[in-house]
N, C-alpha and C positions, 0 to 999 in steps of 0.2 A: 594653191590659188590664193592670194592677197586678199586682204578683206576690201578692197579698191573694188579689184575685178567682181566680186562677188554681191556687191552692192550692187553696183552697175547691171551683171549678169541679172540677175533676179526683177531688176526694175524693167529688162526690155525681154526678159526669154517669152512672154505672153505673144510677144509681137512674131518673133521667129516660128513658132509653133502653132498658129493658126492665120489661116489667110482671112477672117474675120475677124478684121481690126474693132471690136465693139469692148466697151466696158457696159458694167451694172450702169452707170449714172453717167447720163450724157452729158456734156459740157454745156455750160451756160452762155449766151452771149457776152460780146467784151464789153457793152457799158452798165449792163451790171452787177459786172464782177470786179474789173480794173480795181476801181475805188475801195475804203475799206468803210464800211458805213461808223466804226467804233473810232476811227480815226479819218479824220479830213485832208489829213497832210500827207496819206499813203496810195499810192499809186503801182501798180504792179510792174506796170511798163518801164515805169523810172524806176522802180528799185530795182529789180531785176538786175541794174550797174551798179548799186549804193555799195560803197567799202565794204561795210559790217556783214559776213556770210549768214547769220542769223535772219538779215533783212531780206537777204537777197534767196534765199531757204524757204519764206515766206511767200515771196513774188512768187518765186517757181511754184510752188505749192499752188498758189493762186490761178497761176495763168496755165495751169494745168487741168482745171477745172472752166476754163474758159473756153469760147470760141471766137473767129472771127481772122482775117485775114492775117491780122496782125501776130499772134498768137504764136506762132510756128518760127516765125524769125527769130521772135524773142526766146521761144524755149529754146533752138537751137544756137543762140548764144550762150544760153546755160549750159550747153550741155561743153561748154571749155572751162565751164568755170576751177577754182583752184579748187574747190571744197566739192568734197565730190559727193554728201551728200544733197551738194545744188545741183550736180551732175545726174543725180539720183531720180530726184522729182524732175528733172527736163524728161528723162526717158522715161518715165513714168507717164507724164503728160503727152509726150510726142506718140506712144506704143498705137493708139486707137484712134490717129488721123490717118483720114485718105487723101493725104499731102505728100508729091514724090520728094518734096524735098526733103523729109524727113530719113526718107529710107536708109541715103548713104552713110547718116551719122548715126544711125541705129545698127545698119549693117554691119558696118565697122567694127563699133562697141565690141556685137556678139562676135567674130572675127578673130579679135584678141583673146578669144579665149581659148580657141582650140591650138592644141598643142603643134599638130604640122603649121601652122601659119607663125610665121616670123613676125608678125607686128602686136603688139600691145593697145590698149587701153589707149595709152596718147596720140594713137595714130588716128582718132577718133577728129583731133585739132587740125589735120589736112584737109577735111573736109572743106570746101571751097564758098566758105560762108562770109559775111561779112561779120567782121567783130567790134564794128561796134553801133550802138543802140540809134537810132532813128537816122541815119544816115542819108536820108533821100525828103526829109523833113515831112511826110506823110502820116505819122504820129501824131504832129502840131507844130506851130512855131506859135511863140510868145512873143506878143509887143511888147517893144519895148524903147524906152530912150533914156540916155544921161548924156553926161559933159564930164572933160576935168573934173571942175570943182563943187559940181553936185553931186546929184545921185551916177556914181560911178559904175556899178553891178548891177545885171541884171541876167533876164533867163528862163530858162525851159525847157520842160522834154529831152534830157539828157544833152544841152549845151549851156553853155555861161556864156552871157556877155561881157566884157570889159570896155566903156566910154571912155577914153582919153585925149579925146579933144580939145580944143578949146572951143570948139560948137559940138553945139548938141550932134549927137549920133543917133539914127533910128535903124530902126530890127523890127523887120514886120514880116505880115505871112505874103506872099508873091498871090494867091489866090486873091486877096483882097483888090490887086489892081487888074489880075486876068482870071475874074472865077470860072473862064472855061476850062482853065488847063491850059497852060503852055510850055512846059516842065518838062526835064526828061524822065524823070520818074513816076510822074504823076501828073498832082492838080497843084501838088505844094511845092514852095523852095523859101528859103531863106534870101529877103532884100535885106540890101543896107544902105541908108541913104545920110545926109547929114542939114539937117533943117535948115541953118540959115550957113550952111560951109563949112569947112577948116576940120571935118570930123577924121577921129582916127578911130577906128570901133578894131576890136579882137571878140573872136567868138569861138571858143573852144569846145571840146567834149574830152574828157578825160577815161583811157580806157584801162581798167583793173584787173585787165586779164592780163596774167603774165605770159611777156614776149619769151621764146625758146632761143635760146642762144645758137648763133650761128645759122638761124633759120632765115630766109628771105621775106620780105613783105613791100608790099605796094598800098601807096595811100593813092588818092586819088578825088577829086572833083571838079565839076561843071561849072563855069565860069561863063557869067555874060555882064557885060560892062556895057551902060547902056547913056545917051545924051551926050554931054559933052566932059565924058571921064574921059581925060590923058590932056584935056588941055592944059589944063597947069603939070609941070614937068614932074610933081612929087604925087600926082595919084598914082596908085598901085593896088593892085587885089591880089594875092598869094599864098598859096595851101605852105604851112608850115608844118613838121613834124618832129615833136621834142621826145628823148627817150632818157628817161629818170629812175631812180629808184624809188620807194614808196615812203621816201622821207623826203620826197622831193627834189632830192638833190640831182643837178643834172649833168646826163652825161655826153649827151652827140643832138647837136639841130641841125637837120636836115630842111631846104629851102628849094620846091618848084621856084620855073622860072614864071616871074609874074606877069599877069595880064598889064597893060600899061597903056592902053588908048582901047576906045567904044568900039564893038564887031554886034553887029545883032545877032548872030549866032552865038550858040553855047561852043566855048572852048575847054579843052580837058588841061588840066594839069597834072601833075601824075609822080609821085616818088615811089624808085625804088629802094631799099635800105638792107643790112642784113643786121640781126641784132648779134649786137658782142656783150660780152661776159663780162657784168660786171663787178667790183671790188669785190673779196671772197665769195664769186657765184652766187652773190644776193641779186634776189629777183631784179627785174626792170619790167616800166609801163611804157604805155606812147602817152602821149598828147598831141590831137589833131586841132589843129591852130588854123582859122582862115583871119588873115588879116588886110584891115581896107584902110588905107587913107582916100580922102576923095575933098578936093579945095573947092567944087563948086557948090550950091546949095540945090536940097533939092525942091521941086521935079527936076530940076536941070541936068542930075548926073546922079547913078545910083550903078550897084552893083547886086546882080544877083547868083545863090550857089547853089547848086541842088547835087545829090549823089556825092557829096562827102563821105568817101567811106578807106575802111583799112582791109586788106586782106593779107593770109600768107598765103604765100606763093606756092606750090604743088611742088615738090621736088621732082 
């Protein structure tokens, strides 16, 4: 048995062996735990994605001691992570919820271990999760705005903005203009509007889990264009997906076909991809990219996205 498996085993056999999923020490609520009180700039949620495994070792640890809706997503992102002691604290954290979503990436886990079953440890990454961090913008969305030639960068909650405009570009929460809910995931979504016109905004999330070569994946998001987008002929809103290695360097973009005139409905955009091998079988990332141009100013014309997400695909 590999000392991989045997982390792993050890952190989820509590869970297989008793139908009483309890630990000694129940879980705290998420707001306050999330935060780190020693540190203001640490959040469990967003690190949970941060590069450095250390940090992200931390998160889990954290949000393992956590409860609350959100909680169980985020561990079962961890539990793909590359470092498999992040792997470790996800199943450690997930063993004592009574969340069925939990079950099939736990089940799994223990799976791989026994000797009649053909699958491993990594068969644990079909699970049919999303991978990556706030994807339906439920978490939070950060206002925000730049231009060109000011304040260009901005952001939040596991996304980056980029303003390239020559008008201001804005990034707001969709609650703000309908706090009932009108979202397909929720209460939240990601707008994008452009103050007085001409804006071109990019809003990314960058995902550090390594792609599996040769493996299928689907990105995918919720698209609603709303006023008078598509009268000028160069508006566009379009899920883009870039696959790199982790020096950035890139190696295939992939491009939905874009929205291009106002539908008061939400419309889906949707890639499929398979990841290939890059230069001597060094890892690759994605990057999930929605990008807007929009010429009129707003309220006149704004775009909104909700349910940005990646999955692989189930073989």
């Amino acid at each position: 048995m590999s000392a991989r498996v045997s982390v792993l085993l050890a952190a989820v056999v509590v869970a297989a062996s008793t139908c009483s999923l309890v630990v000694a020490a129940p879980p705290v609520d998420e707001e306050s735990a999330a935060a780190d009180p020693g540190n203001a700039e640490f959040n469990a949620f967003e690190a949970i994605g941060h590069p450095d495994p250390d940090t992200r070792l931390m998160a889990a640890e954290r949000l393992g001691r956590m409860r609350g809706r959100r909680v169980v997503s985020a561990l079962l992102r961890a539990m793909y992570d590359g470092d498999q002691r992040v792997q470790a604290a996800a199943a450690r954290g997930l063993r004592h919820r009574r969340d069925k979503r939990a079950i099939p990436a736990l089940a799994e886990v223990l799976m791989g271990q026994l000797p009649q079953v053909a699958s491993t440890v990594s068969n644990v990454k079909d699970v049919d999760v999303t991978l990556n961090y706030n994807p339906g913008f439920e978490e939070g969305v950060s206002n925000d705005n730049g231009y060109l030639l000011g304040r260009q960068q901005g952001g939040g909650y596991g996304w980056t903005y980029q303003f390239l405009g020559a008008g201001k570009g804005n990034v707001w929460d969709e609650s703000t203009a309908y706090p009932s809910g009108d979202c397909p995931s929720g209460k939240h979504a990601l707008r994008v509007g452009a103050e007085h016109g001409h804006g071109y905004t990019v809003v990314y999330s960058t995902l550090w889990q390594q792609l599996d070569h040769g493996a299928k994946y689907r990105a995918s998001v919720h698209v609603r264009a709303a006023g008078k987008f598509g009268a000028d002929g160069a508006d566009r809103a379009q899920l883009v997906v870039q696959v790199m290695n982790k020096s950035w360097q890139l190696y295939t973009v992939h491009r939905a076909s874009p929205v291009l005139k106002a539908d008061p409905k939400y419309v889906e955009q949707a890639i499929e991809f398979e990841a290939q091998k890059g230069a001597n079988a060094e890892p690759l990332v994605a990057r999930l990219i929605l990008e807007t141009h929009i010429a009129e100013p707003y309220p006149d014309a704004w775009v909104t996205y909700d349910d940005c997400e990646l999955r692989k695909i189930r073989q």
